[in-house]
C-alpha positions as protocol buffer text, in pm:
chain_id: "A"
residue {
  index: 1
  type: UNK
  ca { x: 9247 y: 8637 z: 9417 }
}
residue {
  index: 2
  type: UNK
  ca { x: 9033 y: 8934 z: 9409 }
}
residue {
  index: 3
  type: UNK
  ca { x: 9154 y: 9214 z: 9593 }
}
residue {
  index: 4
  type: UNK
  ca { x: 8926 y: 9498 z: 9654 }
}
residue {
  index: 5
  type: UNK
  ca { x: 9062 y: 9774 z: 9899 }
}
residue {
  index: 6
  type: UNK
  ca { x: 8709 y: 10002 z: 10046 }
}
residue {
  index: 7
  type: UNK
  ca { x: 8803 y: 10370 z: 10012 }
}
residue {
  index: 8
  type: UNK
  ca { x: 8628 y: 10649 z: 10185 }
}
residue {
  index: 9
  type: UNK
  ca { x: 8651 y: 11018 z: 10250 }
}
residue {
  index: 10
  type: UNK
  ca { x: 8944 y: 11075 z: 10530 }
}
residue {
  index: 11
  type: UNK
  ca { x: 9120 y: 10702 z: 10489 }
}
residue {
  index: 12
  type: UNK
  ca { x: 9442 y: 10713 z: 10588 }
}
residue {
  index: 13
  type: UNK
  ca { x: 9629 y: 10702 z: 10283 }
}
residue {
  index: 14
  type: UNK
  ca { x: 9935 y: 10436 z: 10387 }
}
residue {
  index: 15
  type: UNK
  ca { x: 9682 y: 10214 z: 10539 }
}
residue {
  index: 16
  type: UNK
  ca { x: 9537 y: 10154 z: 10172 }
}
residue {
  index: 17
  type: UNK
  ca { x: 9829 y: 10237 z: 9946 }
}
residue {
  index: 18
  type: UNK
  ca { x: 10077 y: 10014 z: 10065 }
}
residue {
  index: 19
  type: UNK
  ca { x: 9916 y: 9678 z: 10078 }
}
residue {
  index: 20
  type: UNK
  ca { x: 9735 y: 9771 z: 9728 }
}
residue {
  index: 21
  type: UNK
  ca { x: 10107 y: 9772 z: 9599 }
}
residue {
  index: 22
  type: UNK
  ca { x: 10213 y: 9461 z: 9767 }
}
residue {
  index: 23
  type: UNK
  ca { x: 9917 y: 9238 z: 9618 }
}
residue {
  index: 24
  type: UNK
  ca { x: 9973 y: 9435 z: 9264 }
}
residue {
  index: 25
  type: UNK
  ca { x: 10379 y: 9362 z: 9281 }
}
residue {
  index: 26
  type: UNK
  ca { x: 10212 y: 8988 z: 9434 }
}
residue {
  index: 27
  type: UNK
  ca { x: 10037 y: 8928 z: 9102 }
}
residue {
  index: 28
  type: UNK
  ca { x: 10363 y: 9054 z: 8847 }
}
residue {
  index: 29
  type: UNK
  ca { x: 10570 y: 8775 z: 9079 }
}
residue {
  index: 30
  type: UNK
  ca { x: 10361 y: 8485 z: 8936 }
}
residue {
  index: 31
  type: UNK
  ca { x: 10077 y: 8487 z: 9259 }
}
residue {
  index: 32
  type: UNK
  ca { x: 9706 y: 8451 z: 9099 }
}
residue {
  index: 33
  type: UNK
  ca { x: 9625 y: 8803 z: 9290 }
}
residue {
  index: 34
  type: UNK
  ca { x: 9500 y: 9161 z: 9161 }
}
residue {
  index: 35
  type: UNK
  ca { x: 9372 y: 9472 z: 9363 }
}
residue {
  index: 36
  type: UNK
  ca { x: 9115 y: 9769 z: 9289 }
}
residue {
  index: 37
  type: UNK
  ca { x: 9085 y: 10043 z: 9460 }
}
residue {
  index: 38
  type: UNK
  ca { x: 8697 y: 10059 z: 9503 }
}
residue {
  index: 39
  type: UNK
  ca { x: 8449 y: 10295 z: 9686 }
}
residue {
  index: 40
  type: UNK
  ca { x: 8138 y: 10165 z: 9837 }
}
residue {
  index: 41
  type: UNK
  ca { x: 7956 y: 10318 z: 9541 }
}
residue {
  index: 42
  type: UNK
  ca { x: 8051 y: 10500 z: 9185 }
}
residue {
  index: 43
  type: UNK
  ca { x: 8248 y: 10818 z: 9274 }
}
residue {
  index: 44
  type: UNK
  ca { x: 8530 y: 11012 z: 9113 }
}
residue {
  index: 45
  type: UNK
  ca { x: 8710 y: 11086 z: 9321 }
}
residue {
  index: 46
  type: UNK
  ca { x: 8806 y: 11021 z: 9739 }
}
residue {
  index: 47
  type: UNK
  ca { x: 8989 y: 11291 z: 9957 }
}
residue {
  index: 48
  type: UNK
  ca { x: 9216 y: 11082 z: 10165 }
}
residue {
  index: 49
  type: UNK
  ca { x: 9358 y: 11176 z: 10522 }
}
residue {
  index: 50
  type: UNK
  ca { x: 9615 y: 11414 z: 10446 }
}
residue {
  index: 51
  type: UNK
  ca { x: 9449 y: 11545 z: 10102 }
}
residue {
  index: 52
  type: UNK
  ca { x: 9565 y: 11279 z: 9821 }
}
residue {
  index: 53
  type: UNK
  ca { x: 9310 y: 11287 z: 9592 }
}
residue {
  index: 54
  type: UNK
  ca { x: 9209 y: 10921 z: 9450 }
}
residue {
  index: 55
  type: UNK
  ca { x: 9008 y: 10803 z: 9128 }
}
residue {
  index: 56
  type: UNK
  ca { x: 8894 y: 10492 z: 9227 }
}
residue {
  index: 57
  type: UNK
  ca { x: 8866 y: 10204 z: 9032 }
}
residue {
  index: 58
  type: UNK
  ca { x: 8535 y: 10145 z: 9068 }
}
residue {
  index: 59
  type: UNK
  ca { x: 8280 y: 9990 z: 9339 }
}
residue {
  index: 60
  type: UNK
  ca { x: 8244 y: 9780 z: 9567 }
}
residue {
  index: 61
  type: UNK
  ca { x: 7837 y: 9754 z: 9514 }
}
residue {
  index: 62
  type: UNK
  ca { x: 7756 y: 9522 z: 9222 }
}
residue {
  index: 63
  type: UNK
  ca { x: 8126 y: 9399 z: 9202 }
}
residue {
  index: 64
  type: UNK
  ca { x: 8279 y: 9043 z: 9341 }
}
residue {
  index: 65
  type: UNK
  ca { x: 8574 y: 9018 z: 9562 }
}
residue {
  index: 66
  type: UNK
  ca { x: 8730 y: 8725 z: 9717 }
}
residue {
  index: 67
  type: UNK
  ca { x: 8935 y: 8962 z: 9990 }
}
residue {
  index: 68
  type: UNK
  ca { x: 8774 y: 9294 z: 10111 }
}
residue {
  index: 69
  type: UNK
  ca { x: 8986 y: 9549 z: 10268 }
}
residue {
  index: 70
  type: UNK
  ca { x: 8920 y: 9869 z: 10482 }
}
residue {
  index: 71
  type: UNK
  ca { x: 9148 y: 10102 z: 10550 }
}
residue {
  index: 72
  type: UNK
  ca { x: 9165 y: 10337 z: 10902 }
}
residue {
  index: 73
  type: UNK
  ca { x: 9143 y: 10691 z: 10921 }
}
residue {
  index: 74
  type: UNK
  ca { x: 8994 y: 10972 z: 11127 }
}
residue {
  index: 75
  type: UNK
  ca { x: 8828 y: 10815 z: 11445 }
}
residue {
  index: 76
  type: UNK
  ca { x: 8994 y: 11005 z: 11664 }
}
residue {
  index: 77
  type: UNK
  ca { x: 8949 y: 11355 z: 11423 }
}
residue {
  index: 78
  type: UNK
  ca { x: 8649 y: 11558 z: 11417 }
}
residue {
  index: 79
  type: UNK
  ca { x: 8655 y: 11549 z: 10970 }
}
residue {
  index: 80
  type: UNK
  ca { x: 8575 y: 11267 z: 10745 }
}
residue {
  index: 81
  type: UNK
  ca { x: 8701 y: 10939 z: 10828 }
}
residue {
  index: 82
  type: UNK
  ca { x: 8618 y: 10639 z: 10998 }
}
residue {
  index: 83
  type: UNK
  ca { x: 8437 y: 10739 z: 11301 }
}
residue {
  index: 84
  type: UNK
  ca { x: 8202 y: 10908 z: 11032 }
}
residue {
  index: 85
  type: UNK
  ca { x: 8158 y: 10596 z: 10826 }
}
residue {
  index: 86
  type: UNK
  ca { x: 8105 y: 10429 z: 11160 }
}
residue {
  index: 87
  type: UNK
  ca { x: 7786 y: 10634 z: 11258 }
}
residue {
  index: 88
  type: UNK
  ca { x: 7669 y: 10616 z: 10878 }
}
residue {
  index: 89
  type: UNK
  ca { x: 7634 y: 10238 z: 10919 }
}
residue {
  index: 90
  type: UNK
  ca { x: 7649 y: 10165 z: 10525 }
}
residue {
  index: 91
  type: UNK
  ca { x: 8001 y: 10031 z: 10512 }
}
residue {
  index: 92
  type: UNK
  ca { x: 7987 y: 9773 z: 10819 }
}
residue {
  index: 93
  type: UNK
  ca { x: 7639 y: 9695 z: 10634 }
}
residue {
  index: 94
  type: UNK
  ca { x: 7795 y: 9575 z: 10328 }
}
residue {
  index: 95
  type: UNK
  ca { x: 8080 y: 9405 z: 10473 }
}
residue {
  index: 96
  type: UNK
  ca { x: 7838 y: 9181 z: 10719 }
}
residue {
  index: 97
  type: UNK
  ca { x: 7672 y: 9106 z: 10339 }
}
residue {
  index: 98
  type: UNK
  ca { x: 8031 y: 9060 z: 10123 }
}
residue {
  index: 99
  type: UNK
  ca { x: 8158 y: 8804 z: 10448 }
}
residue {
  index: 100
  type: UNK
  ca { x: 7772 y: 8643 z: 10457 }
}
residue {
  index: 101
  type: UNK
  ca { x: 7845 y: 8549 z: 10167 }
}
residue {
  index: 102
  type: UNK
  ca { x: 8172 y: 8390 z: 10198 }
}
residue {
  index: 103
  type: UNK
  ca { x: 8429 y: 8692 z: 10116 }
}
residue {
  index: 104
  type: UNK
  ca { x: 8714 y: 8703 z: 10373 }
}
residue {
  index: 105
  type: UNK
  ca { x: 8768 y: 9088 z: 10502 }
}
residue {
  index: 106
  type: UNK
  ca { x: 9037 y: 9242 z: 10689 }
}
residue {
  index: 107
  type: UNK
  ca { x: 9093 y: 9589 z: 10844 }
}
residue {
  index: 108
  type: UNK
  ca { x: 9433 y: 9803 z: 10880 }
}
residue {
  index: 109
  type: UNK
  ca { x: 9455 y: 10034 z: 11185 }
}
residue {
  index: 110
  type: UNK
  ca { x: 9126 y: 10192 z: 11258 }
}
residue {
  index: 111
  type: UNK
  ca { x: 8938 y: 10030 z: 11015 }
}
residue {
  index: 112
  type: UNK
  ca { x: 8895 y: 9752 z: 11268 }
}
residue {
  index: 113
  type: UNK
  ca { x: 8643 y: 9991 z: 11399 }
}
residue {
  index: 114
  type: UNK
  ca { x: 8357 y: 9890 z: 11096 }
}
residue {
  index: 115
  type: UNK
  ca { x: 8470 y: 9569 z: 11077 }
}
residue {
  index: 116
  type: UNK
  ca { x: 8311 y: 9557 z: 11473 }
}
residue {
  index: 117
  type: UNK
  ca { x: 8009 y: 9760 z: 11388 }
}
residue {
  index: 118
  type: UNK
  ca { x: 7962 y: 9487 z: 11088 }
}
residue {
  index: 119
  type: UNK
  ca { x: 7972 y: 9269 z: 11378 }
}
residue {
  index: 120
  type: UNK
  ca { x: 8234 y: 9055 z: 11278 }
}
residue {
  index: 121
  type: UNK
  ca { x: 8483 y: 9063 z: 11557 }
}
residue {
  index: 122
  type: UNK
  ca { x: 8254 y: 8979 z: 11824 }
}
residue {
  index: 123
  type: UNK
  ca { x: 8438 y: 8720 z: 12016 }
}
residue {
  index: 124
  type: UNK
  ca { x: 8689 y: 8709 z: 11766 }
}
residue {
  index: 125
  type: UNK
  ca { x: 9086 y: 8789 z: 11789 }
}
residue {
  index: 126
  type: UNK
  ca { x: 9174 y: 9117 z: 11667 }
}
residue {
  index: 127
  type: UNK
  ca { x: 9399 y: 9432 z: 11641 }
}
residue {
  index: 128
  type: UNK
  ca { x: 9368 y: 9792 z: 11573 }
}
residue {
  index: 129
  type: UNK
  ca { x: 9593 y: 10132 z: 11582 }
}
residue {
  index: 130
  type: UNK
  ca { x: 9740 y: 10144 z: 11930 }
}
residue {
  index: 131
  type: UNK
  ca { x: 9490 y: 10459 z: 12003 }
}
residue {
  index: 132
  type: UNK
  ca { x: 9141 y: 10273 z: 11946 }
}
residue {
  index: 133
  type: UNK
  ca { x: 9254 y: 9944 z: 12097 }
}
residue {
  index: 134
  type: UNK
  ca { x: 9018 y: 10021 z: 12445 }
}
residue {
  index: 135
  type: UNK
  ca { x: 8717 y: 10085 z: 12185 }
}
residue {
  index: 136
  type: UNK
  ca { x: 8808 y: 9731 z: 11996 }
}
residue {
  index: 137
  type: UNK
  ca { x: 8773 y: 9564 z: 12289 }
}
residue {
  index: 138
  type: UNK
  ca { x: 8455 y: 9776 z: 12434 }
}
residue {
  index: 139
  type: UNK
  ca { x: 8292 y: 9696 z: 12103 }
}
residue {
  index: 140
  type: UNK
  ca { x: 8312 y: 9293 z: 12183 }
}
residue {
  index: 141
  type: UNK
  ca { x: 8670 y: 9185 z: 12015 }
}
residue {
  index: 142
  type: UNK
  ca { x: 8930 y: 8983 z: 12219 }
}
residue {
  index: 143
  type: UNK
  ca { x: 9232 y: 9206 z: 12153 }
}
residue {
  index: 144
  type: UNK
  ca { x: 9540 y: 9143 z: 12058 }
}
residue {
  index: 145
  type: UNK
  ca { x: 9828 y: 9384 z: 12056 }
}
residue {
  index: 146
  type: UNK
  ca { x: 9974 y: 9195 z: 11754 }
}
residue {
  index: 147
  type: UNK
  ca { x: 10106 y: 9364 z: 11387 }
}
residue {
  index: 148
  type: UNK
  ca { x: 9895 y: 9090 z: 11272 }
}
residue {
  index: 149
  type: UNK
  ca { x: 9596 y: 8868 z: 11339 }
}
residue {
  index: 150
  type: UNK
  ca { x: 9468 y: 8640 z: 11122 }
}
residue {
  index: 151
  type: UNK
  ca { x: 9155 y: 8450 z: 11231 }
}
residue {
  index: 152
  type: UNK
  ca { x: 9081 y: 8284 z: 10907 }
}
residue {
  index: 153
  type: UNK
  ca { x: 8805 y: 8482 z: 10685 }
}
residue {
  index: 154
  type: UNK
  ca { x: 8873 y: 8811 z: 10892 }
}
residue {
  index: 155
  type: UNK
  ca { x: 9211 y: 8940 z: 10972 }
}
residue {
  index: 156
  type: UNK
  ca { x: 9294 y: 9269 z: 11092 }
}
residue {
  index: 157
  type: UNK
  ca { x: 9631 y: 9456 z: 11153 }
}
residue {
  index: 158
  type: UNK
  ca { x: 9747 y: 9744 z: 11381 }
}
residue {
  index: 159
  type: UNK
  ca { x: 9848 y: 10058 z: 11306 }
}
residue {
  index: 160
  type: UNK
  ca { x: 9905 y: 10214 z: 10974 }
}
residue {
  index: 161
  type: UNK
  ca { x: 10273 y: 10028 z: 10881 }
}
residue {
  index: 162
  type: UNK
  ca { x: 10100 y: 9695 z: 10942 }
}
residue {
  index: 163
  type: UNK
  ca { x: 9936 y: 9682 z: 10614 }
}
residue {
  index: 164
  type: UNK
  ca { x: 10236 y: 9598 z: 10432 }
}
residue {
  index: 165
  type: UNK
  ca { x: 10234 y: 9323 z: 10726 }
}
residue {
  index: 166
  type: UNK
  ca { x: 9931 y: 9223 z: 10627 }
}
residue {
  index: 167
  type: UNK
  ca { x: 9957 y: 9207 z: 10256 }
}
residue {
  index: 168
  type: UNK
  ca { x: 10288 y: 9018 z: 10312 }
}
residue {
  index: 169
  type: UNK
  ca { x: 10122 y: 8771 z: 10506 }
}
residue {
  index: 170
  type: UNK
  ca { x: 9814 y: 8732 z: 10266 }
}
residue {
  index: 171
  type: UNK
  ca { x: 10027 y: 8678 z: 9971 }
}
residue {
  index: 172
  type: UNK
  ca { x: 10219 y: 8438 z: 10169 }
}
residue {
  index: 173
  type: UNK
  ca { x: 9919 y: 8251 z: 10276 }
}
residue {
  index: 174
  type: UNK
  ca { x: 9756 y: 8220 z: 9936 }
}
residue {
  index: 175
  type: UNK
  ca { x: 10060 y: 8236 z: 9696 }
}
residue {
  index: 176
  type: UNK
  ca { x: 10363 y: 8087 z: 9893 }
}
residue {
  index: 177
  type: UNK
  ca { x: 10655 y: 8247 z: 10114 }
}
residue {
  index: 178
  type: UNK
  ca { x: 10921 y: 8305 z: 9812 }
}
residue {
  index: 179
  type: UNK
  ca { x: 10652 y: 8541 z: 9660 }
}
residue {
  index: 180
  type: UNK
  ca { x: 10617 y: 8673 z: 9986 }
}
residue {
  index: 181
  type: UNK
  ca { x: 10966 y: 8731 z: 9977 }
}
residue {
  index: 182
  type: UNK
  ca { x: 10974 y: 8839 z: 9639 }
}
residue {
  index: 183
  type: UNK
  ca { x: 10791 y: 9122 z: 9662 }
}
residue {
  index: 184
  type: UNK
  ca { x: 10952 y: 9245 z: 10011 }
}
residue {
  index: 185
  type: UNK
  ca { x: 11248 y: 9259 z: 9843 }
}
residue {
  index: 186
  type: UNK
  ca { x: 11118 y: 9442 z: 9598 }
}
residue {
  index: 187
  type: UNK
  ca { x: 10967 y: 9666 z: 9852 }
}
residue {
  index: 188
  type: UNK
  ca { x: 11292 y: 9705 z: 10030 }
}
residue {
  index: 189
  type: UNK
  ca { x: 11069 y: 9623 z: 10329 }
}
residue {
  index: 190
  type: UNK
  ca { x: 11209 y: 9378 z: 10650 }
}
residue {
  index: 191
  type: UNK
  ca { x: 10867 y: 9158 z: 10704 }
}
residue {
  index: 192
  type: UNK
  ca { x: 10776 y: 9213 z: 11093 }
}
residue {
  index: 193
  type: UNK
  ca { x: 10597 y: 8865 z: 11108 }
}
């Protein structure tokens, strides 16, 4: 599996960090499973959050993925971050395109937020940081005030912790619970689902 985790300017940096290393530590523990970190074009480099400073990868455009992941970040702050990429429009463009055409996407915290704009949570189950939960469900998502919620080819956890949640579950899902395990353990991390 294909793991390509969307960076932008203002991601929060846990939200995108920490599952990265649980499907990397995933694919040392035998699981089929790889992750980039990727911008939605070529850049060099992507100011997270609190001011780590990321080289990417590479990008998303022009690239496959079989699992597309957005981090959250900054719609609540007035500087870069989700709400921004949310009024851009170019990110929830591309993701309606990667799911159109049969990539499964998920969201941690906030980035619920493009997943919506992409519309793909309308009508669907789905989760975001505790503080954006109202807009989730203004923007046509049946909430859920789970860690985790996994509606097939879209999933989407809560707030910023939930992304190792997420991963775990993921690499359970496609590679089996003792890898799962596995790589908690190596994480020194107590699974929440």
């Amino acid at each position: 599996m294909n793991v390509k985790l969307l960076l932008f300017e203002g991601f929060d940096e846990l939200d995108a960090v920490g599952p990265y290393e649980v499907f990397q530590l995933a694919g040392r523990y035998g699981c089929d499973m790889s992750a980039e970190l990727v911008t939605l074009t070529p850049t060099d480099r992507v100011v997270a959050r609190s001011g780590m400073r990321i080289e990417p990868h590479g990008a998303l455009e022009g690239s496959e993925a079989d699992f597309v992941v957005v981090p959250g970040g900054g719609w609540n702050d007035d500087g870069p971050g989700v709400r921004v990429e949310y009024d851009r429009g170019e990110i929830p463009d591309v993701l309606a395109r990667f799911h159109a055409e049969r990539t499964a996407v998920a969201s941690v915290c906030t980035g619920a937020l493009l997943l919506a704009k992409a519309g793909l949570l309308d009508g669907r189950p789905a989760t975001t940081h505790h503080t954006a939960l109202e807009d989730l469900r203004e923007m046509g998502a049946d909430v859920v005030e789970d860690r985790v919620v996994d509606d097939g080819d879209v999933l989407t956890a809560g707030g910023i912790t939930s992304g190792f949640d997420l991963a775990l579950h993921v690499v359970a899902r496609e590679c089996g619970e003792s890898v799962a395990e596995s790589v908690a353990r190596e994480l020194e991390y107590e699974r929440a689902i």
